[in-house]
Every structure is written in structure tokens, then in C-alpha cells.
PALOFI-337923 format. One line per 4 residues: number of its first residue (from 1); their letters; for each residue x, y, z of N, C-alpha, C. Coordinates in steps of 0.02 Angstrom, whole numbers, padded with zeros to 5 digits. Layout:
residues N
NUM	a	X,Y,Z,X,Y,Z,X,Y,Z | ...
This chain:
residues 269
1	xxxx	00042,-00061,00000,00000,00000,00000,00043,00063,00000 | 00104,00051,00017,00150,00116,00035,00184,00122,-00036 | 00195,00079,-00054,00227,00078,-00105,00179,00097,-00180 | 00127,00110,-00166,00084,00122,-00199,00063,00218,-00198
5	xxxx	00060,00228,-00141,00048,00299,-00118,00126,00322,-00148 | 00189,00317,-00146,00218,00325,-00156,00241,00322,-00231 | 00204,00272,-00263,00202,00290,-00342,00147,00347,-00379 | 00104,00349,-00351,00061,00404,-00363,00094,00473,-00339
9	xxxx	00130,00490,-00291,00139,00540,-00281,00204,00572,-00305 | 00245,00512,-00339,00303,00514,-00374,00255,00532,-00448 | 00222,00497,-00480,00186,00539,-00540,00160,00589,-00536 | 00132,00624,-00482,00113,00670,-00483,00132,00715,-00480
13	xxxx	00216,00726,-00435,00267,00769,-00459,00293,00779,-00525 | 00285,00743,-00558,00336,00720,-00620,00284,00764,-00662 | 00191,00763,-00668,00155,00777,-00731,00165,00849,-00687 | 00176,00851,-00610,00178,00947,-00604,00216,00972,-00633
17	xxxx	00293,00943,-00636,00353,00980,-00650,00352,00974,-00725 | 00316,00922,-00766,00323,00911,-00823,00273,00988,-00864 | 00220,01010,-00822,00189,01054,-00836,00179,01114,-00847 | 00262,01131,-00802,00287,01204,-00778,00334,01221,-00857
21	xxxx	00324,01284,-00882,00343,01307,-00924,00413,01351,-00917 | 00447,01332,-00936,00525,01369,-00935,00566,01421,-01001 | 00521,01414,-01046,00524,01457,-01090,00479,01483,-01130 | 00476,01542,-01163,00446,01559,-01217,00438,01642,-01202
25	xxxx	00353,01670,-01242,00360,01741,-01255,00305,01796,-01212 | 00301,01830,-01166,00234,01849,-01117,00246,01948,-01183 | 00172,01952,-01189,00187,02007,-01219,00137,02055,-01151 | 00167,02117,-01143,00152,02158,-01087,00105,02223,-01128
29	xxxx	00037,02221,-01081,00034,02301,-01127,00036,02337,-01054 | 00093,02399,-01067,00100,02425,-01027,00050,02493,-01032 | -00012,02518,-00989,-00031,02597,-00968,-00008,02622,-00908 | 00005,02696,-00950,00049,02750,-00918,00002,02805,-00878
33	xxxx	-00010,02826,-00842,-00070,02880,-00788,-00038,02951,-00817 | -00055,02965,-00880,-00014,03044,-00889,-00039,03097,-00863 | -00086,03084,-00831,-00143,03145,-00794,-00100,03142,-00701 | -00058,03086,-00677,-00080,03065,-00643,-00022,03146,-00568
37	xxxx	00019,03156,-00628,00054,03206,-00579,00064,03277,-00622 | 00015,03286,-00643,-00007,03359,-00697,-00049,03402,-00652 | -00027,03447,-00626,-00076,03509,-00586,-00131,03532,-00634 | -00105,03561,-00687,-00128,03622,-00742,-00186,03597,-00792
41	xxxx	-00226,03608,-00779,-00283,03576,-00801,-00279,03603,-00882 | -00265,03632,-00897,-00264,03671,-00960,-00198,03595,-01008 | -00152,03584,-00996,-00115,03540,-00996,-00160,03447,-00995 | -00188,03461,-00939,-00226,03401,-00950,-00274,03377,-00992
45	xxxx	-00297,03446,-01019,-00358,03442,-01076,-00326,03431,-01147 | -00249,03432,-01146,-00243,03426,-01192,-00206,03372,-01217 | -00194,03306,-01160,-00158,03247,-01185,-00217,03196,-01159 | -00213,03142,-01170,-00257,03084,-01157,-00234,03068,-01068
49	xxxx	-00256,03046,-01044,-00250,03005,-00975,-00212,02964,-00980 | -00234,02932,-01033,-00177,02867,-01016,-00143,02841,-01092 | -00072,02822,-01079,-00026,02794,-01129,-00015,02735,-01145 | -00046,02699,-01190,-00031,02633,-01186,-00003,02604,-01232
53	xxxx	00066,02561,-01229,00126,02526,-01259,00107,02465,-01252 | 00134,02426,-01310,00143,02352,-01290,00232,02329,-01304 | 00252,02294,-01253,00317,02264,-01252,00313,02188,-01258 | 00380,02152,-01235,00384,02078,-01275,00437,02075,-01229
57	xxxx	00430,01995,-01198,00500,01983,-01140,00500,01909,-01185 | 00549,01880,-01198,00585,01832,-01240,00629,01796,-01178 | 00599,01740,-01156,00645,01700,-01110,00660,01631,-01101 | 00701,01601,-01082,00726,01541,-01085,00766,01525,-01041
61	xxxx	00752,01472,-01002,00785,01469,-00929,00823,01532,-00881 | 00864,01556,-00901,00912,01585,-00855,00927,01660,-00864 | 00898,01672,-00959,00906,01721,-01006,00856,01750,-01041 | 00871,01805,-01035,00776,01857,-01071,00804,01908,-01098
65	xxxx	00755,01961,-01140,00755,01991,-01185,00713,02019,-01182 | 00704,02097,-01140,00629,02137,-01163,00660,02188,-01213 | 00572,02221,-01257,00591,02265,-01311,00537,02286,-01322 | 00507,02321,-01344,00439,02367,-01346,00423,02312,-01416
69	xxxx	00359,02314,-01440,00333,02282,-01475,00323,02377,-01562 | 00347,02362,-01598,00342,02407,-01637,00291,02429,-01642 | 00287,02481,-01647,00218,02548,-01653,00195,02560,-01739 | 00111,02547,-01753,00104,02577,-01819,00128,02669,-01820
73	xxxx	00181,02668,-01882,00203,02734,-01890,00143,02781,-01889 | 00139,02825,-01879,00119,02917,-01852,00143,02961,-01897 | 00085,02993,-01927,00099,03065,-01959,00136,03111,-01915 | 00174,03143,-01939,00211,03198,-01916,00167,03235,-01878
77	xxxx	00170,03281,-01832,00127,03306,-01784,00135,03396,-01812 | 00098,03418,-01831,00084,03468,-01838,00121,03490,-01922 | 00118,03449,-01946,00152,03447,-02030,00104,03502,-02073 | 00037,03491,-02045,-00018,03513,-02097,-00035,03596,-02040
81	xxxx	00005,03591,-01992,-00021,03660,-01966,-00099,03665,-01938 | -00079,03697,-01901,-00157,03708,-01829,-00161,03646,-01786 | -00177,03672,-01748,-00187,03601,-01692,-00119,03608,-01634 | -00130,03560,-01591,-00071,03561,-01542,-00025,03474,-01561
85	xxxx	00034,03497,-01544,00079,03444,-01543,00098,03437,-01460 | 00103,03377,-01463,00148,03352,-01399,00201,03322,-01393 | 00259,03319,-01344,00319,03288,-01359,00348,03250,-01292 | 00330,03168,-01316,00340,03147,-01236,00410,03108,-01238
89	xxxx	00434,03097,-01195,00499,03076,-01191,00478,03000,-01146 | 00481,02961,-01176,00472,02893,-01146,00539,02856,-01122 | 00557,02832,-01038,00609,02847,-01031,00616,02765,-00998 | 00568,02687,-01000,00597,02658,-00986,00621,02595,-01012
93	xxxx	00674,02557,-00990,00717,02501,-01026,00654,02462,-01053 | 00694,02463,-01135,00671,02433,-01166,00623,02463,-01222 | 00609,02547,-01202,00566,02574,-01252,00597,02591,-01307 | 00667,02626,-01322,00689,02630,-01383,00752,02592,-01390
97	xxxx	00761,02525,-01359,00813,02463,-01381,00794,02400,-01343 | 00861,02387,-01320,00828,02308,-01282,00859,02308,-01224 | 00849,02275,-01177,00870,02245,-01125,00876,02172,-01126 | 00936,02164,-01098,00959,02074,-01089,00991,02062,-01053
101	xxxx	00938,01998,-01016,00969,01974,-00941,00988,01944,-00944 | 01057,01894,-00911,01082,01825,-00884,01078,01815,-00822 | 01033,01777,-00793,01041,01780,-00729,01082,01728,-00699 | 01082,01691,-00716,01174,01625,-00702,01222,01685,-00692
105	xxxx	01220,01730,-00717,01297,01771,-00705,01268,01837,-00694 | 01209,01861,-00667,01197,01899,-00630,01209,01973,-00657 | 01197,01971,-00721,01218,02034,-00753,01162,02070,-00821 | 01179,02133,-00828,01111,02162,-00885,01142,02204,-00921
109	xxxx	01112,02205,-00985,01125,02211,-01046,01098,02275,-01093 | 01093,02338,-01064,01043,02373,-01121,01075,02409,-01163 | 01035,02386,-01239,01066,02455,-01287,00996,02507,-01290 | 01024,02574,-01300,00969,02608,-01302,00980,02665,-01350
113	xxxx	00951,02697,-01396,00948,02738,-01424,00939,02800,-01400 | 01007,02847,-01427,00998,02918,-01367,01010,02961,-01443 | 00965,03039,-01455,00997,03057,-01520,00984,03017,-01563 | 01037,03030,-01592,01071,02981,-01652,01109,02932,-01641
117	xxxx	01129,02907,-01582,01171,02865,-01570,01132,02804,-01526 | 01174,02749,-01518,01174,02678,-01483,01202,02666,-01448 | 01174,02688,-01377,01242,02645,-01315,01231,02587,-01302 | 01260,02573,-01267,01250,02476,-01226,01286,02505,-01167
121	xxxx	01246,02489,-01116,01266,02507,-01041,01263,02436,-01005 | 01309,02402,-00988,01321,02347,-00938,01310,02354,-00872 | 01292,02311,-00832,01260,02317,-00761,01258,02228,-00733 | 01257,02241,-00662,01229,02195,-00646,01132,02188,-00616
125	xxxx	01127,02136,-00645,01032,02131,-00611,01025,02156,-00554 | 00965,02196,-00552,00960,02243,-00496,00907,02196,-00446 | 00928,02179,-00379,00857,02147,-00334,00838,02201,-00289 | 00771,02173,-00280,00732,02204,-00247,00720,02161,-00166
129	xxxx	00686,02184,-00118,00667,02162,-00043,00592,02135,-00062 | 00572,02089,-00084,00506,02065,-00097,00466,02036,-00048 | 00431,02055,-00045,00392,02019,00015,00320,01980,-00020 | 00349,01925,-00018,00276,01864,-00024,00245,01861,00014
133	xxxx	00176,01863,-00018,00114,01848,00003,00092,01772,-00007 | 00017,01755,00031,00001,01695,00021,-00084,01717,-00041 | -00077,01792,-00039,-00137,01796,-00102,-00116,01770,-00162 | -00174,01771,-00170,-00159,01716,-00258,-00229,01754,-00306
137	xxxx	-00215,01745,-00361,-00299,01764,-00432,-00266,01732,-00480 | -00316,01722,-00522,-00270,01687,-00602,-00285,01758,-00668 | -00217,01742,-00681,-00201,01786,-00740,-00196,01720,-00812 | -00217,01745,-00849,-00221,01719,-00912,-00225,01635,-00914
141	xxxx	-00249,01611,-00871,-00251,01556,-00866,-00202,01535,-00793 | -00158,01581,-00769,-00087,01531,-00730,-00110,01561,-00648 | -00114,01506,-00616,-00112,01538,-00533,-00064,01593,-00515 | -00066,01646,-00519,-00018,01694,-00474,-00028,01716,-00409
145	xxxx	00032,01735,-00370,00050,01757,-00323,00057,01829,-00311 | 00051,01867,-00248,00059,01929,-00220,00148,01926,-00213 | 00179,01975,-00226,00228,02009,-00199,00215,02080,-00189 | 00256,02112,-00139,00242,02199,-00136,00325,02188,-00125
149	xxxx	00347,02274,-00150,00414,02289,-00127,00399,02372,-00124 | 00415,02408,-00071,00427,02471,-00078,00493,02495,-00072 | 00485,02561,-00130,00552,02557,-00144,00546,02645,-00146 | 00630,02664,-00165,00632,02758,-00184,00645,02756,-00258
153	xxxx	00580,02786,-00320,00620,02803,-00357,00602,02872,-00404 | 00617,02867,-00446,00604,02932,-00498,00543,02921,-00536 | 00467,02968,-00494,00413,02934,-00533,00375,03027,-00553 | 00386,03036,-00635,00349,03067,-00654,00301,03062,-00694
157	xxxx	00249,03001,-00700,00213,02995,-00758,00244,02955,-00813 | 00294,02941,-00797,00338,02887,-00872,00347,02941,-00918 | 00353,03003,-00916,00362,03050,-00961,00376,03117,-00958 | 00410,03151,-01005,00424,03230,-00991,00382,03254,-01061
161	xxxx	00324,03275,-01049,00292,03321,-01090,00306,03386,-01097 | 00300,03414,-01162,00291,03500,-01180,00223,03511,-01214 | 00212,03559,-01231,00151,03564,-01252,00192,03641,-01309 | 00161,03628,-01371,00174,03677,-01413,00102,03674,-01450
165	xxxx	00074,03752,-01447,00030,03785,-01480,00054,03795,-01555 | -00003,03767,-01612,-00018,03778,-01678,00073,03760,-01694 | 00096,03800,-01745,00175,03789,-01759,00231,03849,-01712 | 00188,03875,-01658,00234,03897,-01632,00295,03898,-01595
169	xxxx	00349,03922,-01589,00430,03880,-01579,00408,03901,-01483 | 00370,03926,-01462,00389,03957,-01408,00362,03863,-01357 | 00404,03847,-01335,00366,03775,-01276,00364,03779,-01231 | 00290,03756,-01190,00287,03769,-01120,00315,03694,-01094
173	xxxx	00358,03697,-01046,00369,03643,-01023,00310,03625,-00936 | 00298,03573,-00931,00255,03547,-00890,00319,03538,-00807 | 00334,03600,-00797,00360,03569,-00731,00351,03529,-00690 | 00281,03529,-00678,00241,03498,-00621,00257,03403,-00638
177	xxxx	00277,03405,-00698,00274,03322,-00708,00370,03286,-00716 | 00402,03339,-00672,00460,03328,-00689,00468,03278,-00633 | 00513,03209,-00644,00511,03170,-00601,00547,03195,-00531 | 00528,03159,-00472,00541,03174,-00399,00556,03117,-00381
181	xxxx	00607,03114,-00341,00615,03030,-00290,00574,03039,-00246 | 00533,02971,-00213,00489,02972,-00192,00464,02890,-00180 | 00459,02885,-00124,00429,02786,-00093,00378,02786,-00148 | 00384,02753,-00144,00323,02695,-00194,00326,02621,-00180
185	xxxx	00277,02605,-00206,00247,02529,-00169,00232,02494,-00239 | 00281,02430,-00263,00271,02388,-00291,00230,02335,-00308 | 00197,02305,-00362,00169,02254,-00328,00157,02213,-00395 | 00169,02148,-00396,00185,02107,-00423,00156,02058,-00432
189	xxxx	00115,01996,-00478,00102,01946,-00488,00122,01905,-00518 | 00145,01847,-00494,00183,01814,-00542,00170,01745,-00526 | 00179,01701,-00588,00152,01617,-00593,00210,01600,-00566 | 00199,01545,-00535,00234,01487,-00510,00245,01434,-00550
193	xxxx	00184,01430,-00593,00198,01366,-00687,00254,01411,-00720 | 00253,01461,-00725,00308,01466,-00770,00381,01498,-00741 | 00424,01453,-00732,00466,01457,-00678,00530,01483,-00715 | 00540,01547,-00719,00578,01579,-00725,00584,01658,-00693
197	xxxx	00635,01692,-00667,00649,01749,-00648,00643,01813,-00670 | 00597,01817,-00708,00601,01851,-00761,00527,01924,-00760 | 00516,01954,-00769,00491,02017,-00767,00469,02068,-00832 | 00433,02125,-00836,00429,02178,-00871,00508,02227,-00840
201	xxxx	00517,02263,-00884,00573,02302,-00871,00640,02296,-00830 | 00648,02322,-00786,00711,02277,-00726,00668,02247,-00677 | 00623,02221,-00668,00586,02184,-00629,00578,02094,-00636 | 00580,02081,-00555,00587,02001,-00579,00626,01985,-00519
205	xxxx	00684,01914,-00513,00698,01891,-00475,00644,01856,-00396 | 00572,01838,-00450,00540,01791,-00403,00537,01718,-00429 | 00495,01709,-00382,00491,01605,-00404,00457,01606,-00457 | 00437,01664,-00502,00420,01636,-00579,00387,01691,-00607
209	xxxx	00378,01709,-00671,00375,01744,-00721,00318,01799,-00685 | 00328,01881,-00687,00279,01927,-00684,00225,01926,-00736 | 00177,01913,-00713,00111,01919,-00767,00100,01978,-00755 | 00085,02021,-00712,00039,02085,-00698,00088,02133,-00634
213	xxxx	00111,02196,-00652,00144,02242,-00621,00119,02301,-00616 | 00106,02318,-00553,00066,02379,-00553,00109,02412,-00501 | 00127,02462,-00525,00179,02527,-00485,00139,02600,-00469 | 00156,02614,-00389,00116,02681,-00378,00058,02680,-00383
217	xxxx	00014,02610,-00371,-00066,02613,-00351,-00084,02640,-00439 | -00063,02615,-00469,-00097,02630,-00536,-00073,02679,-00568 | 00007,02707,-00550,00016,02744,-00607,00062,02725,-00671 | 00091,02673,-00668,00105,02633,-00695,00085,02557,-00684
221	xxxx	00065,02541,-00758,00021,02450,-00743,00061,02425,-00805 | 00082,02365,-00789,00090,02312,-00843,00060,02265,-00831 | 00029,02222,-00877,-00041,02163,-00907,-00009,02141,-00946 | -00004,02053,-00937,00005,02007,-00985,-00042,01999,-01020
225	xxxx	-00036,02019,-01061,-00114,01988,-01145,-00090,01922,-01187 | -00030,01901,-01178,-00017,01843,-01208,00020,01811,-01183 | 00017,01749,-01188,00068,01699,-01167,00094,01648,-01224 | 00140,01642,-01257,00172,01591,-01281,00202,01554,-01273
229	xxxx	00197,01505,-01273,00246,01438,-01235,00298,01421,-01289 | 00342,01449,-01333,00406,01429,-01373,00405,01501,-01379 | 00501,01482,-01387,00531,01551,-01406,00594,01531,-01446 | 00601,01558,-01490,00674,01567,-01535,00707,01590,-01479
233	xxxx	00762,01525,-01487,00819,01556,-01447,00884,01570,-01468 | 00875,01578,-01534,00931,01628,-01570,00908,01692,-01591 | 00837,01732,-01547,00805,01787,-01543,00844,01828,-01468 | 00864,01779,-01416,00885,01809,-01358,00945,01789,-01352
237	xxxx	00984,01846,-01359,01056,01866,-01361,01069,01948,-01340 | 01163,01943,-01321,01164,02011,-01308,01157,02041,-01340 | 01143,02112,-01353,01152,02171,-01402,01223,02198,-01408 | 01242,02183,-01462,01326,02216,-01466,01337,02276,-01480
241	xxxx	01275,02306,-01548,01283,02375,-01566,01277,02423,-01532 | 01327,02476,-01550,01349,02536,-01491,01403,02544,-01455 | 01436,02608,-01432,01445,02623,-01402,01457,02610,-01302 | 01485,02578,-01280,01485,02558,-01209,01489,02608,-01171
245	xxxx	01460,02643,-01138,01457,02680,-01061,01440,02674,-01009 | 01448,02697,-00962,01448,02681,-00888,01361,02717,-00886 | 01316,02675,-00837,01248,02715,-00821,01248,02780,-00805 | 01293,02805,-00746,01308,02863,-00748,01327,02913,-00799
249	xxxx	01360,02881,-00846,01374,02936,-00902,01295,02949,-00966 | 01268,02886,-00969,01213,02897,-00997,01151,02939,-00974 | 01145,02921,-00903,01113,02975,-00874,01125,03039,-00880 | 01199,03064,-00884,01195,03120,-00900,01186,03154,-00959
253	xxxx	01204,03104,-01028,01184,03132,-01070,01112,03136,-01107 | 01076,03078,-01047,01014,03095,-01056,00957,03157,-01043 | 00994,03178,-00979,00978,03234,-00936,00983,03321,-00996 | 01056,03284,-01022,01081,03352,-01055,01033,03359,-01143
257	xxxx	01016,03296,-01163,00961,03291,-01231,00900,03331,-01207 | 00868,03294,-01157,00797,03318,-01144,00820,03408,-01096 | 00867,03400,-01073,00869,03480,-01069,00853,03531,-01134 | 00887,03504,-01164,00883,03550,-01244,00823,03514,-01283
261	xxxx	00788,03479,-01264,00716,03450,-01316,00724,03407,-01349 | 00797,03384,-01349,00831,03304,-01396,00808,03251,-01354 | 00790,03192,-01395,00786,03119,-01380,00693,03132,-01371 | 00654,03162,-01401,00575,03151,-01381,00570,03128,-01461
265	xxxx	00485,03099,-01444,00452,03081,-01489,00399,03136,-01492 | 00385,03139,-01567,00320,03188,-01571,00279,03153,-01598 | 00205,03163,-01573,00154,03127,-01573,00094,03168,-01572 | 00067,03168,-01614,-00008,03194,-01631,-00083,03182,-01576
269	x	-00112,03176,-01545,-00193,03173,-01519,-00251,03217,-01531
């Protein structure tokens, strides 16, 4: 009889573990709260509430790959004259290059487009203080889990807006939405079937894949809308093209673009 309980419960590990997914593709649509630290109501009437991107994390045991999912191209913003243009500066890994993790060797990978140019900034994976929960809901089919982490960081809306009237050169810049350090409260869901470390943006390092990330009580959300179970894995590799700099130096020359109005996108509503 023991020997019996003991074969059943030996198969039943085997069809769990046989069941847990270790690779493939979660596509994220990330919305952005652009209203959510804007005083100036005049400003607010004139962009949408909310920004929404879709990205792509590419993973396979130990190694991933996020990258924004390409955007249908956009008429030029104010080409035909009258109307307002806006110019947002979208500022995180993975929106204008890639990010690539190894986590066996504990290190990250981003190239990013600054200007005209391509850096690749090396790092090691950043952890967080996570605190598990025993809540659970199902996302797209997979049991997930609660994590929270509060943390200090730079939260302005995911963006530095201007606002320019008809074709005029004169731009008001939106102070009020310039980022501030500031606690914020993390919070995380992630499957336990699909057992890898892996995350939206620098996020991750739990017992298995983030389905759903919601930062600042809703001012930033990421939502899994897809799940794929295979992935090309001659799709996830480092990025070589570019330039190598230290984070610190990119920061600053990021600081010094968007000082002068370089590195935005212009975008029509």
C-alpha cells in the first residue's frame, strides 16, 4: 500500500514539474497615468489620461530579452499646421532598444537609443526586498501570487511632456510632471507554472515569471495579454551594437538631450 501511495505521488510530481513552463514569449501592454502628476488643467485637456505601449519579454531558462513591441508609424505632428503637438519623452528600458538578462551570471544588458546614437550600458541585475504573500488570482489562465516591494524612485508619469501651440517655436514645459524621488509601493504577480525569474522592465527575480505589475497604485500598470509557450532562442542574445558607457554617463547625457528638447518623440492626439 506504501509503495503504492508512493508511486502516485512520485507521478504526480513528475506531470507537475512536467507542466511548468521554462520558456517562451509573455507580451506586456504596458498603461501609463499621464494625468496622474499634472496640476494644470489646461495641460490636462490637452493629452489623453492614459498611454498605452505594448512590449515583449523573450525568455529561456536563465536568459531574457525585453523590447517594446513596434508601433504603427504616425503622421508627423503638426506637418499640416493648426492644432497642438505634444512631445513625450518615454524613458523606460526597453522602449527605444533592448534589455538582456543572464541571470546565471547575474548581469544586464541594455542598448538604447539616445539622439542619433546607440549605447549599450552593462550592469549587474538589480534585486529588490520582496515580500511574499500567500494571495493568489489567475491571470491568463496561470495561478499567481502577491509580492509587494517598496522602494525610492524617480516617478513622473513615465514621461516629460511639452506642449506647443499651432507651429509655434515658443514651448511650455510641464514642470509639475518633472520626475521626484519618492517611496512607492510595488506590486507584483507572478506564476509559479512558469518558472523563471524574469519580469517587465528591470523587474523580476521571483519564483516565476511577472504576469501583472502595477507601480504607484496605478500609475504605472503592466498586463500580460499573451502567453506563448516557445521562443526562438537565437532571438535572445546580447546586443553588441553601440557604443559602451557607464549608467552614470548615460544619465547624463540623457539629462543634457531632454534639457535642450533632444531624444522626444512627437506625437499627434
Amino acid at each position: 500500500m506504501k509503495k503504492i501511495v508512493y508511486m502516485a505521488s512520485l507521478l504526480l510530481s513528475s506531470s507537475t514539474l512536467f507542466a511548468q513552463l521554462h520558456e517562451g514569449v509573455i507580451i506586456y501592454e504596458r498603461k501609463i497615468n499621464m494625468h496622474r502628476r499634472i496640476q494644470d488643467e489646461q495641460v490636462k485637456a490637452m493629452i489623453p489620461e492614459f498611454r498605452t505601449t505594448k512590449h515583449q519579454l523573450l525568455f529561456s531558462d536563465s536568459v531574457s530579452v525585453y523590447k517594446a513591441v513596434p508601433e504603427d508609424e504616425m503622421p508627423e505632428a503638426g506637418s499640416e499646421g493648426g492644432g497642438n503637438r505634444f512631445v513625450m519623452r518615454m524613458g523606460g528600458p526597453g522602449d527605444n532598444g533592448e534589455l538582456y538578462k543572464n541571470f546565471a551570471e547575474g548581469k544586464s544588458i541594455q542598448s538604447s537609443d539616445l539622439g542619433a546614437k546607440t549605447y549599450i550600458i552593462e550592469d549587474t541585475i538589480r534585486t529588490r526586498n520582496w515580500k511574499l504573500t500567500s494571495e493568489t488570482k489567475q491571470i491568463m489562465g496561470y495561478t499567481c501570487r502577491k509580492a509587494i516591494s517598496t522602494e525610492t524612485m524617480m516617478m513622473g508619469g513615465g514621461a516629460r511632456v511639452m506642449v506647443m501651440n499651432g507651429n509655434s517655436s515658443n514651448a511650455q514645459a510641464d514642470t509639475a510632471n518633472r520626475p521626484k524621488p519618492q517611496p512607492v509601493q510595488v506590486e507584483a504577480w507572478y506564476a509559479e507554472g512558469i518558472t523563471a525569474p524574469v519580469g517587465p522592465e528591470s523587474y523580476g527575480m521571483l519564483p516565476g515569471v511577472i504576469l501583472e505589475l502595477n507601480i504607484d497604485n496605478g500609475a504605472i500598470i503592466f498586463s500580460a495579454v499573451e502567453v506563448k509557450k516557445e521562443v526562438s532562442k537565437k532571438d535572445i542574445k546580447e546586443p553588441k551594437k553601440g557604443k559602451k558607457v557607464t549608467r552614470e554617463e548615460y544619465m547624463n547625457m540623457q539629462r543634457e538631450l531632454m534639457g535642450n528638447g533632444g531624444g522626444m518623440r512627437t506625437m499627434r492626439f
